[in-house]
C-alpha positions as YAML, in Angstrom:
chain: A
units: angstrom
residues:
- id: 1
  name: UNK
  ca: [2.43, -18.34, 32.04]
- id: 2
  name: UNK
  ca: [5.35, -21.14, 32.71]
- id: 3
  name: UNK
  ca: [6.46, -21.10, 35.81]
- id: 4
  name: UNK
  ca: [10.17, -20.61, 35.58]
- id: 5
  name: UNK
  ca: [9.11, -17.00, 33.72]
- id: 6
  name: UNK
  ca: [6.34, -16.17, 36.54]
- id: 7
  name: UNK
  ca: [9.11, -17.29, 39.76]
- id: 8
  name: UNK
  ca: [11.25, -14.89, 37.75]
- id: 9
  name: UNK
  ca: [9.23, -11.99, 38.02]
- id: 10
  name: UNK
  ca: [7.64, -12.68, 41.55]
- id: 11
  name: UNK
  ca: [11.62, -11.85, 42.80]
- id: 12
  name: UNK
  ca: [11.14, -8.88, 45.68]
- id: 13
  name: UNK
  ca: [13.30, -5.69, 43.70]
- id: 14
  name: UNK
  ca: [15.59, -3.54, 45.35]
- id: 15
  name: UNK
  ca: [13.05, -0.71, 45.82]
- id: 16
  name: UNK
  ca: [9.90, -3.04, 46.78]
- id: 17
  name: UNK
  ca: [12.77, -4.38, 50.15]
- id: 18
  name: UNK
  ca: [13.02, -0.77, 50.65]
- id: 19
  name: UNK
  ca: [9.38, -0.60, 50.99]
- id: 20
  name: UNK
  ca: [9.25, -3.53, 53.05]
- id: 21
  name: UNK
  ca: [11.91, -2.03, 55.62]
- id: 22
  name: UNK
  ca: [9.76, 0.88, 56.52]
- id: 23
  name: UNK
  ca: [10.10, 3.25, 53.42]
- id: 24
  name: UNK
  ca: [6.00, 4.23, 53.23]
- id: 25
  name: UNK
  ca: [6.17, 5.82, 49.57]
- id: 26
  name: UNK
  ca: [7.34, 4.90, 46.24]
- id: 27
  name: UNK
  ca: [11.03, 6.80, 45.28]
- id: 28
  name: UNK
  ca: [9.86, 8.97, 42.77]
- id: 29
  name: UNK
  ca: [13.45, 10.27, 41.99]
- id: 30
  name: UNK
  ca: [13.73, 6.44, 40.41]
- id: 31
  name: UNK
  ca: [11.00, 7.88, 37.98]
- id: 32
  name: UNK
  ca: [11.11, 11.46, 37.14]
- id: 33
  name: UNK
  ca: [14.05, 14.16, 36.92]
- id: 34
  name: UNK
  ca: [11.59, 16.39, 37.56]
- id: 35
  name: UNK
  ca: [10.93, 15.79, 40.77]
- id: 36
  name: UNK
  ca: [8.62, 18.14, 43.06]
- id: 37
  name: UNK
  ca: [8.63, 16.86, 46.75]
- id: 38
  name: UNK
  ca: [5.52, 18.85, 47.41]
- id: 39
  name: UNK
  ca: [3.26, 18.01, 44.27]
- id: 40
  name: UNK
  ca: [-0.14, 15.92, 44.64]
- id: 41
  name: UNK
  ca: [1.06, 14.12, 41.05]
- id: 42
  name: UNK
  ca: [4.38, 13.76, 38.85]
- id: 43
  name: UNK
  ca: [5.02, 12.93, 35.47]
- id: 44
  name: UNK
  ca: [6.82, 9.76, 34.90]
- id: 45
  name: UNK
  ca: [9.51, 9.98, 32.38]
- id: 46
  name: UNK
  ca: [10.49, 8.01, 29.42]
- id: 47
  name: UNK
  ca: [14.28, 9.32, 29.90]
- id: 48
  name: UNK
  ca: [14.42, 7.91, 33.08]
- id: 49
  name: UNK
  ca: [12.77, 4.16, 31.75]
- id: 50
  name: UNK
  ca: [13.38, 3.48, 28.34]
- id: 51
  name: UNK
  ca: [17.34, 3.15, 27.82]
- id: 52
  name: UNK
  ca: [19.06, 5.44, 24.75]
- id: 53
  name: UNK
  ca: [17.45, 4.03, 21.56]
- id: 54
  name: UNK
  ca: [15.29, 2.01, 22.67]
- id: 55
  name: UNK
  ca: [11.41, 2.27, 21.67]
- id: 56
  name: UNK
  ca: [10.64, -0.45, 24.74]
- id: 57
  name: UNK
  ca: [10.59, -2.18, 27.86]
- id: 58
  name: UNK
  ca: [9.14, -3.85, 30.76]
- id: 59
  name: UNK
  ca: [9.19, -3.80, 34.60]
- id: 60
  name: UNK
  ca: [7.18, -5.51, 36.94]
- id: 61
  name: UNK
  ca: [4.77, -3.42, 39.20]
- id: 62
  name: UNK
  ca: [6.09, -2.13, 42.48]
- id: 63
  name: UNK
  ca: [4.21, -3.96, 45.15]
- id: 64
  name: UNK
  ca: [3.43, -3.49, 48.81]
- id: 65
  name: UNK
  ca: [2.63, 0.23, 48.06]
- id: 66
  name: UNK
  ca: [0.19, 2.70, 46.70]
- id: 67
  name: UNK
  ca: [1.64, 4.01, 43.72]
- id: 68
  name: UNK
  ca: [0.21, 8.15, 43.83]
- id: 69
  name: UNK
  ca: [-1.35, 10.04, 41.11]
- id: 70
  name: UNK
  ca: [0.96, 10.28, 38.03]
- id: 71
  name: UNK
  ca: [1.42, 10.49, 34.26]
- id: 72
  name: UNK
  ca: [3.13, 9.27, 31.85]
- id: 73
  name: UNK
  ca: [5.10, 11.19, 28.81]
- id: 74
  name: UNK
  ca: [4.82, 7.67, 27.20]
- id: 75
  name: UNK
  ca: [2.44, 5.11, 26.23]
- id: 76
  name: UNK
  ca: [1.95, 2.25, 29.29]
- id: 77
  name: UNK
  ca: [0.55, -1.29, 29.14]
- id: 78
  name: UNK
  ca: [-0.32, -2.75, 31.97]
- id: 79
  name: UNK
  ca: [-0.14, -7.14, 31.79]
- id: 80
  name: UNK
  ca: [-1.61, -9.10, 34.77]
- id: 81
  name: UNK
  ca: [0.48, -12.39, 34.99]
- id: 82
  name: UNK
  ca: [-1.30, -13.38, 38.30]
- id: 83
  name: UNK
  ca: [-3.84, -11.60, 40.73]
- id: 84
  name: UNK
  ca: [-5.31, -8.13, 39.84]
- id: 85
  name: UNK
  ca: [-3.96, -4.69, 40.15]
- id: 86
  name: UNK
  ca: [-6.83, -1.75, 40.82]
- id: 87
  name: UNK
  ca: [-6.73, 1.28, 38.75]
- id: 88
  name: UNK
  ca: [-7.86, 5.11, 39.65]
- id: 89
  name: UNK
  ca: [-8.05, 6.94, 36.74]
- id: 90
  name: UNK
  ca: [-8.60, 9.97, 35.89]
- id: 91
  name: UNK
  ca: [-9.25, 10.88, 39.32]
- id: 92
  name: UNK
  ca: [-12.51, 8.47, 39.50]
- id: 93
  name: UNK
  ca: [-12.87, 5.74, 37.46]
- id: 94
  name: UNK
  ca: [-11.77, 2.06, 39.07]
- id: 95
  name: UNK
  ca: [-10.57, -0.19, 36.68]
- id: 96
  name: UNK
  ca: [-9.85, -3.55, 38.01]
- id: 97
  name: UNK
  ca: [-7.06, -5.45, 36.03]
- id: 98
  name: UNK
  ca: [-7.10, -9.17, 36.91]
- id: 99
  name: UNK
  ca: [-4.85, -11.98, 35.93]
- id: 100
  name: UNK
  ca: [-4.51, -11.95, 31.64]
- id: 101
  name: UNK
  ca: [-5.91, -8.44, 30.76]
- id: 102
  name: UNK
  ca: [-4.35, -5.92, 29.04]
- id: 103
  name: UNK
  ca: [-5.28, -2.16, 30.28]
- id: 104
  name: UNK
  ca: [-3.42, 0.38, 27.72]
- id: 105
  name: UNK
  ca: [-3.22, 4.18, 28.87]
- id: 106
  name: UNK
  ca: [-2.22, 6.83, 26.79]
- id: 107
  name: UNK
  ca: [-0.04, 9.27, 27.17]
- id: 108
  name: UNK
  ca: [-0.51, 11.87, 29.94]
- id: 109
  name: UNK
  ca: [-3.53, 9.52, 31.61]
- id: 110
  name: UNK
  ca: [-3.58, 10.39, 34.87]
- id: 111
  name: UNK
  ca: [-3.79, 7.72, 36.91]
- id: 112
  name: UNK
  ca: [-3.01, 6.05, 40.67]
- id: 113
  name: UNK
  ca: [-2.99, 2.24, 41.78]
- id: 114
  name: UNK
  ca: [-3.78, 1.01, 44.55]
- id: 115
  name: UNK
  ca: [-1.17, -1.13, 46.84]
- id: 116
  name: UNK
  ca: [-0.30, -4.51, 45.24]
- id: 117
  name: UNK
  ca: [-0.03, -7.56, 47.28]
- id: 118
  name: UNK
  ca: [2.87, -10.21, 47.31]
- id: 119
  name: UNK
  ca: [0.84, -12.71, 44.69]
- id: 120
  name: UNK
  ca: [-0.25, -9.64, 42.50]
- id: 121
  name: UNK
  ca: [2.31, -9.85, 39.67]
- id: 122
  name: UNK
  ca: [1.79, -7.63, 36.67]
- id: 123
  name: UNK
  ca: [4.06, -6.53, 33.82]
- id: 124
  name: UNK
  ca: [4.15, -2.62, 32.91]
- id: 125
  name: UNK
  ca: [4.93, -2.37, 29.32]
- id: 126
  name: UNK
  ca: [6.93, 0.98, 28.77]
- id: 127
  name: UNK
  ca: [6.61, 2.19, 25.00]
- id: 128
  name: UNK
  ca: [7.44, 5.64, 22.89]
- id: 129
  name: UNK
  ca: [4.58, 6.31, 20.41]
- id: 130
  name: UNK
  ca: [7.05, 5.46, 17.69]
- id: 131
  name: UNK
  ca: [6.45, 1.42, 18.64]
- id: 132
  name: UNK
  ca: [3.11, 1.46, 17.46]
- id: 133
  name: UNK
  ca: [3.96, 2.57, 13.73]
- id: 134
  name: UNK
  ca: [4.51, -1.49, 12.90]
- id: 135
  name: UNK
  ca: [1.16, -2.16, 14.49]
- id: 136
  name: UNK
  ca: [-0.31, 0.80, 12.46]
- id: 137
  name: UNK
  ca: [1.19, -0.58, 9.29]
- id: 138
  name: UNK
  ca: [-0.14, -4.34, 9.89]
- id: 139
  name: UNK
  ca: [-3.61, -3.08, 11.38]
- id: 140
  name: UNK
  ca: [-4.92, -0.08, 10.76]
- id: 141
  name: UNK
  ca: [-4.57, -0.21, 6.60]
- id: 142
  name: UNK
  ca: [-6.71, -3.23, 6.72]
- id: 143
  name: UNK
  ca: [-9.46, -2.43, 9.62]
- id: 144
  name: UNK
  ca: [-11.05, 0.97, 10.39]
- id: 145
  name: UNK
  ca: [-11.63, -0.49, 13.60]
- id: 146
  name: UNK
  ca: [-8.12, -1.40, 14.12]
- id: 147
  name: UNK
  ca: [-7.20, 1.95, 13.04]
- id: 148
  name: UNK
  ca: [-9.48, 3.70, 15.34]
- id: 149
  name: UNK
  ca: [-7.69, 1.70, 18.35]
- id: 150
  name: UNK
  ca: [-4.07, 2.18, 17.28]
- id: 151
  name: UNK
  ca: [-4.59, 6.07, 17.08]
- id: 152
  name: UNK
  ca: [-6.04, 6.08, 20.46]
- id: 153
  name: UNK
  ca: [-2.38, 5.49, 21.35]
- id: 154
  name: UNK
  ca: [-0.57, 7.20, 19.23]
- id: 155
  name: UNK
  ca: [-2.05, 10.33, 19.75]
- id: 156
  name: UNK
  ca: [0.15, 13.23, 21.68]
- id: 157
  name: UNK
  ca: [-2.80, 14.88, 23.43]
- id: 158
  name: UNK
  ca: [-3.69, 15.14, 26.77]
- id: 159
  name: UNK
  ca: [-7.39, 13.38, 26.74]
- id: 160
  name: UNK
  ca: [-7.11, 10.83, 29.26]
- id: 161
  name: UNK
  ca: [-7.56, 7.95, 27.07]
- id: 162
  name: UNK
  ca: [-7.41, 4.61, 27.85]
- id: 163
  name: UNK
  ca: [-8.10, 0.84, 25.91]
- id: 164
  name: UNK
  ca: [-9.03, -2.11, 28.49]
- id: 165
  name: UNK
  ca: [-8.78, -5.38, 27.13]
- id: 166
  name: UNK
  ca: [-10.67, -8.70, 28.86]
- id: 167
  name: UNK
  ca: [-8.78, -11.22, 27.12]
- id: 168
  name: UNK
  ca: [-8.00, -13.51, 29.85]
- id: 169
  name: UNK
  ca: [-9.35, -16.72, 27.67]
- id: 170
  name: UNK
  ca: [-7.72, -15.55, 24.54]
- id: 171
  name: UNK
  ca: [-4.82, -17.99, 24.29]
- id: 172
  name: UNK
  ca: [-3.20, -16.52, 21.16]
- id: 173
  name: UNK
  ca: [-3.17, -13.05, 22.74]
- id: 174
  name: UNK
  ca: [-1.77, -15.00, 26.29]
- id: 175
  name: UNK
  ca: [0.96, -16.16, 24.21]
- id: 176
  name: UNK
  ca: [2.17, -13.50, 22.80]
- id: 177
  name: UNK
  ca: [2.60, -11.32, 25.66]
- id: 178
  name: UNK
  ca: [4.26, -14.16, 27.10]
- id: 179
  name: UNK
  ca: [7.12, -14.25, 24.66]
- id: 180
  name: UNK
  ca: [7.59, -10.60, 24.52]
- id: 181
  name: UNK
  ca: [7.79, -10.36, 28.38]
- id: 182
  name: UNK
  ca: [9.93, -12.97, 28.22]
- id: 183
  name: UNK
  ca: [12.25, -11.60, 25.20]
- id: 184
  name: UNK
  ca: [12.44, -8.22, 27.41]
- id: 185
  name: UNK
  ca: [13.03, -9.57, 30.39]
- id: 186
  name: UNK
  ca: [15.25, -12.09, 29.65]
- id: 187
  name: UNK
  ca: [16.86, -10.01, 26.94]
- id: 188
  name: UNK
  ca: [17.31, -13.26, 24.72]
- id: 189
  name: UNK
  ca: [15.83, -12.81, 20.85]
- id: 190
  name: UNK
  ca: [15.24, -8.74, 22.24]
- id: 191
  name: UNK
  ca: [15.25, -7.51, 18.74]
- id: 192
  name: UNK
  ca: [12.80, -4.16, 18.51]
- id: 193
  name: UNK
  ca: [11.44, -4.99, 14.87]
- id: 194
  name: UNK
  ca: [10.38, -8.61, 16.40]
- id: 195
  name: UNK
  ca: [8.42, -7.12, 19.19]
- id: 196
  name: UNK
  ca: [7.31, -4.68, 17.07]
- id: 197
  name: UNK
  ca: [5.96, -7.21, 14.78]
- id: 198
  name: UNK
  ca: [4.38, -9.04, 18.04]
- id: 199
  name: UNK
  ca: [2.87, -5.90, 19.08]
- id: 200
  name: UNK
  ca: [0.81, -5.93, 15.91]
- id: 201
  name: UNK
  ca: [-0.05, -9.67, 16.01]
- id: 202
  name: UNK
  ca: [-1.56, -8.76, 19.39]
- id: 203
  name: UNK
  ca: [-3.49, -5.90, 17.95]
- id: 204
  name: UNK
  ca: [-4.71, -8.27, 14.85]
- id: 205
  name: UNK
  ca: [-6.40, -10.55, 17.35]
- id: 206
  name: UNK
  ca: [-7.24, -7.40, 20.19]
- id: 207
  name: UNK
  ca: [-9.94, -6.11, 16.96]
- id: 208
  name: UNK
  ca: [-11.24, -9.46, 16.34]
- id: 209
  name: UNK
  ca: [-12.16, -9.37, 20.25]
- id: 210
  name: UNK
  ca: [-13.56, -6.24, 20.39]
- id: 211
  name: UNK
  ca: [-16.29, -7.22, 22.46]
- id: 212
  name: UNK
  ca: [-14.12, -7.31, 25.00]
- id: 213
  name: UNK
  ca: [-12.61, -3.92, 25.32]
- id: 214
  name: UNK
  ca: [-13.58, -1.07, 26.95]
- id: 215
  name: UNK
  ca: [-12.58, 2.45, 26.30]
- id: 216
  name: UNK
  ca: [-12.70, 5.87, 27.79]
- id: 217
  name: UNK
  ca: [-12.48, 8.50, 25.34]
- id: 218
  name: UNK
  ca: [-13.50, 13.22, 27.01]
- id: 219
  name: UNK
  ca: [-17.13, 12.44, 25.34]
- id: 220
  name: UNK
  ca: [-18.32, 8.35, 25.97]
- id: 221
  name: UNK
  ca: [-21.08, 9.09, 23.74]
- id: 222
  name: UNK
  ca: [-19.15, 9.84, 20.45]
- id: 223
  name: UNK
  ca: [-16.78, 7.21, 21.56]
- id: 224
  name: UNK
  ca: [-19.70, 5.03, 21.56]
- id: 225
  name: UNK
  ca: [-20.99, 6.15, 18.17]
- id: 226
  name: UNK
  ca: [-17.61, 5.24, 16.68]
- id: 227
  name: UNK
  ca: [-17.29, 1.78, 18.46]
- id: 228
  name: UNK
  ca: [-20.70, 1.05, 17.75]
- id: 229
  name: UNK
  ca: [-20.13, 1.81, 13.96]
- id: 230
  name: UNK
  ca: [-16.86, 0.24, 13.42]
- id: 231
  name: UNK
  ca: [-17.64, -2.94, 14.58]
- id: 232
  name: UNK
  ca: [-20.72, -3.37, 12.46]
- id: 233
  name: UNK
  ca: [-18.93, -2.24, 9.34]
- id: 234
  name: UNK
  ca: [-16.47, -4.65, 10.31]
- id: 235
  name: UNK
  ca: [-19.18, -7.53, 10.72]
- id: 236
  name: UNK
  ca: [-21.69, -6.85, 8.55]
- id: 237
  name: UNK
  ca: [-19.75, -4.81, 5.72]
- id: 238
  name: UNK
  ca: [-21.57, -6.80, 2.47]
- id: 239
  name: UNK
  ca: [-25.09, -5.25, 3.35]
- id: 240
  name: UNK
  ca: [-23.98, -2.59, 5.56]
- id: 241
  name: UNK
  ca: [-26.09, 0.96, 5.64]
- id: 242
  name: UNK
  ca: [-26.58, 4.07, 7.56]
- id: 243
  name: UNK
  ca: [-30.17, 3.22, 7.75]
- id: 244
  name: UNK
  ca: [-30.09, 0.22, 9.13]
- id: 245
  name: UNK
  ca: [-27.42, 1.01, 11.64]
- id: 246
  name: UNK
  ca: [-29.37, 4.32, 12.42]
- id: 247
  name: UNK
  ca: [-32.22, 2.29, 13.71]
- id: 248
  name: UNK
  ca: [-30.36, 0.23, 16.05]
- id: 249
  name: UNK
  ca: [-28.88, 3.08, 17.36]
- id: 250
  name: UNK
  ca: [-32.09, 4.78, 17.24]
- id: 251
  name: UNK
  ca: [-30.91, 8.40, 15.57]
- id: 252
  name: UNK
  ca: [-31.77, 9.78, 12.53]
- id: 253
  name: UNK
  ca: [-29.57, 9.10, 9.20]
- id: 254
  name: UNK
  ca: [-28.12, 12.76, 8.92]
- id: 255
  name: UNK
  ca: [-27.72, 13.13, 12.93]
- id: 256
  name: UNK
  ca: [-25.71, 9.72, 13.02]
- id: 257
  name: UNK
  ca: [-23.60, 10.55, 9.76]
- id: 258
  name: UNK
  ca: [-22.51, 14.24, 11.69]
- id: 259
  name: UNK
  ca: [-21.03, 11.83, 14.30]
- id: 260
  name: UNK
  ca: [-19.32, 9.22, 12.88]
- id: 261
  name: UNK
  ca: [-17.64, 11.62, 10.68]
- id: 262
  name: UNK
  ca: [-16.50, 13.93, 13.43]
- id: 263
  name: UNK
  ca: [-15.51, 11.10, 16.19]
- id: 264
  name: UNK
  ca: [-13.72, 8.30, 12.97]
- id: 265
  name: UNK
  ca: [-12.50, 11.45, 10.29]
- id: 266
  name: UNK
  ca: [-14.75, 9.47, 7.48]
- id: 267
  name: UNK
  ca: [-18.32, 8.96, 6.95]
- id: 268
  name: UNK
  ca: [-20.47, 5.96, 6.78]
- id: 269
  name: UNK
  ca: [-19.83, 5.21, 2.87]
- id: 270
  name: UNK
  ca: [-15.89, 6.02, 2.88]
- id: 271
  name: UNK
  ca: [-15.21, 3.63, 5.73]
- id: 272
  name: UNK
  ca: [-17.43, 0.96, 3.83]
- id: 273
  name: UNK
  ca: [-16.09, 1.45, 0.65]
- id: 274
  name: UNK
  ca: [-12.64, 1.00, 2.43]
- id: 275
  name: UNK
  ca: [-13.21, -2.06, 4.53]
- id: 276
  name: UNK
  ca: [-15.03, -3.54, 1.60]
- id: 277
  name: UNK
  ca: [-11.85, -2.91, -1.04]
- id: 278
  name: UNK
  ca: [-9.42, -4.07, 1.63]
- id: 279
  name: UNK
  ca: [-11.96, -7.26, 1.83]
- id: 280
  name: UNK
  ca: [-11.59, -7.61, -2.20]
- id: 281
  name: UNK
  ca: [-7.83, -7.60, -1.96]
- id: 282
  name: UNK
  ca: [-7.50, -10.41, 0.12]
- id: 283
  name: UNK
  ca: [-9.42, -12.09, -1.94]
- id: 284
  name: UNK
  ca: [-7.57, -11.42, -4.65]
- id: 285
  name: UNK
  ca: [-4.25, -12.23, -3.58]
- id: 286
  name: UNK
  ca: [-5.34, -15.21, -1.23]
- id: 287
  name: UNK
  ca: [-8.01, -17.41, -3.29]
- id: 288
  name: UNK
  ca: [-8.44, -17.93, -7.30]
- id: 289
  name: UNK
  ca: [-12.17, -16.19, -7.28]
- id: 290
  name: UNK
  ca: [-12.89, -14.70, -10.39]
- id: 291
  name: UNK
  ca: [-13.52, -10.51, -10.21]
- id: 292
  name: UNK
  ca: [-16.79, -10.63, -10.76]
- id: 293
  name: UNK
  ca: [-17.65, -13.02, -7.76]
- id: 294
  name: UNK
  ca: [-15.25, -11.17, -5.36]
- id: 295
  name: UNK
  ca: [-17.28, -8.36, -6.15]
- id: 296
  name: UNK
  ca: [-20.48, -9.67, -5.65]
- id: 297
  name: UNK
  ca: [-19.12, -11.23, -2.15]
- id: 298
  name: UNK
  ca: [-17.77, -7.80, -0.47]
- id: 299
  name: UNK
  ca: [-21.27, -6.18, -1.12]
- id: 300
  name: UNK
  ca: [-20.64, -4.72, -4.31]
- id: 301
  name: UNK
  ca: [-23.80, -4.94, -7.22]
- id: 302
  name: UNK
  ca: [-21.99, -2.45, -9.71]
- id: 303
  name: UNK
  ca: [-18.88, -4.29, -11.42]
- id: 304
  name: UNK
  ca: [-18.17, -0.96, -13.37]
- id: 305
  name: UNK
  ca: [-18.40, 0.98, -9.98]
- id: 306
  name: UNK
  ca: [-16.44, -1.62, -8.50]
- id: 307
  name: UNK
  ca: [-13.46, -1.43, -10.92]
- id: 308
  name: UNK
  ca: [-13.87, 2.54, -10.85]
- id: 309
  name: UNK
  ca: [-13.20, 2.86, -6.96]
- id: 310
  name: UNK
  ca: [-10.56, -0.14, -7.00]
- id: 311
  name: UNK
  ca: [-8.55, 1.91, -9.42]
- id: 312
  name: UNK
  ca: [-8.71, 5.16, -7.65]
- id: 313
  name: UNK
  ca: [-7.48, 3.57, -4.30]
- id: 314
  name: UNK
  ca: [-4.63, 1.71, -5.93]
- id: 315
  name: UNK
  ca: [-4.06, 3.05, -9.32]
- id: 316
  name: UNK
  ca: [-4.44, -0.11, -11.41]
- id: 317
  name: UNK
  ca: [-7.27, -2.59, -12.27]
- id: 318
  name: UNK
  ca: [-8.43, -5.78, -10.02]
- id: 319
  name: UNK
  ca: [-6.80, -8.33, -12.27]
- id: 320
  name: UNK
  ca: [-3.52, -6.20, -12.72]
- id: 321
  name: UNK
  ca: [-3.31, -5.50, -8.91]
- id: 322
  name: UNK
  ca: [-3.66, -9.82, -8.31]
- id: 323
  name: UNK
  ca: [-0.67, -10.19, -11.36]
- id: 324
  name: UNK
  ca: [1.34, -7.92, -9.76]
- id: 325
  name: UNK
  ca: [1.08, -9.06, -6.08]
- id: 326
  name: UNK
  ca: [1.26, -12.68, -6.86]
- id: 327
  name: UNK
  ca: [4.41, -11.92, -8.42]
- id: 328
  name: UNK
  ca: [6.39, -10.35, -5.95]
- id: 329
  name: UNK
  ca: [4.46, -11.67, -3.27]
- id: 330
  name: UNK
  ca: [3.37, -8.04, -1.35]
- id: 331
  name: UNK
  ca: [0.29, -7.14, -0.99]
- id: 332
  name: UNK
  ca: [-0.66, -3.59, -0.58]
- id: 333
  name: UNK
  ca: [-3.22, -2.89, 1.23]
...
């Protein structure tokens, strides 16, 4: 992070000087109009962070304190510019956030952090649910994975759920949070749809690290099961099968194909057939392949079968679907 943006947001704030003068507890009136002075946890509330209108914004992480158990009626990211910042959540688990990871929390995760130190500077990303619909659009059409991650967020349920992200060595990822904390806190180029937009560049490159993320989802098996299955669709989609993946996971074909359709919403051959069409148009609309060898490189062995799906999904035929989005330049995936 450049310097200029990181001396920026090392700056002691009003309430962390308040902190420092004695005051032994964070204001929580500065977070929640629903205030209880006697409750063990608040909620921390959107109307009280996010100005009239707007779908987000950022402020750095009160240090010197330890922030108590809370929620959030919003979805919070959590950016480590330098240092780390320790996470209770859900009333056990330690999660560690240190300098360039990204921990995610969904709404109404409870959570508490321990005191931050002067050199401990992280970001908290402030978002309605309504932020992620770009990053749905640009993501999830394209990857069941992606999907699967972006729906974590956007759900409004009370599960606890939470996405963390060891990208520390990812520069493309680095960058982009840069520029959007800068854009927010600078408020230069602070135009929604552009953040939007970066939000779902960051999510495009989060999938393609998916080794590095770690979830908690009410049953870590399922969760598991659907991670597990995702991610070799998404890597190994041209020869793909429930058998195969059934052995590494050592379960039996029917068993495994109960839980990947009640943890993902599809089974094993609709999120194949999906990730291998959205493979095909790509190819269509980004290389001069002829049909029949696209189809023979997603996996497919049945042109007629091929052409039979294709047309279902989008309602006209491989080579009409290229014609059409070469034209006007829009692909629909």
């Amino acid at each position: 992070m450049k310097k200029e943006l990181l001396d920026q947001l090392r700056k002691i704030t009003d309430e962390e000087q308040k902190i420092l003068d004695g005051e032994n507890q964070v204001d929580r009136e500065l977070y929640t109009s629903g205030y209880v002075l006697k409750s063990s946890q608040f909620t921390v509330d959107s109307a009280k962070m996010l100005e009239e209108g707007k779908l987000i914004t950022v402020r750095t992480h009160t240090r010197f304190v330890h922030f108590p158990l809370h929620r959030h009626n919003y979805i919070e990211a959590l950016y480590v510019c330098e240092g780390s910042l320790t996470n209770i959540i859900g009333g056990g688990q330690e999660v560690v956030v240190k300098k360039g990871e990204l921990l995610f929390l969904n709404q109404f995760t409870r959570h508490e952090i321990l005191p931050a130190g002067e050199n401990d500077i992280a970001i908290n990303f402030i978002m309605l649910p309504e932020f992620f619909d770009v990053a749905y659009t640009m993501t999830g059409k394209n990857s069941a994975l992606a999907d699967f991650l972006v729906n974590i967020l956007r759900r409004d349920e009370q599960r606890g759920e939470y996405l963390y992200f060891k990208v520390s060595d990812n520069l493309q990822i680095q960058n982009l949070l840069e520029n959007m904390i800068y854009s927010l806190v600078t408020g230069e180029n602070d135009d929604s749809r552009i953040n939007q937009t970066t939000m779902g560049l960051i999510f495009m490159y989060l999938v393609d690290s998916i080794q590095s993320v770690q979830t908690c989802r009410p049953d870590q098996y399922e969760n598991m099961i659907s991670m597990t299955t995702l991610n070799y669709i998404e890597q190994k989609y041209r020869s793909a099968t429930l058998t195969e993946l059934g052995s590494q996971l050592r379960l039996p074909s029917h068993t495994l194909s109960r839980l990947i359709k009640k943890s993902t919403g599809y089974n094993f051959k609709e999120l194949l057939q999906r990730k291998r069409l959205s493979k095909s148009v790509q190819l269509l609309c980004d290389t001069d392949l002829p049909v029949s060898d696209i189809i023979a490189s997603v996996g497919y062995e049945n042109n007629s079968y091929f052409h039979r799906v294709f047309k279902e999904r989008y309602g006209m035929t491989p080579h009409a679907f290229r014609v059409k989005n070469r034209t006007t330049g829009q692909v629909r995936i």
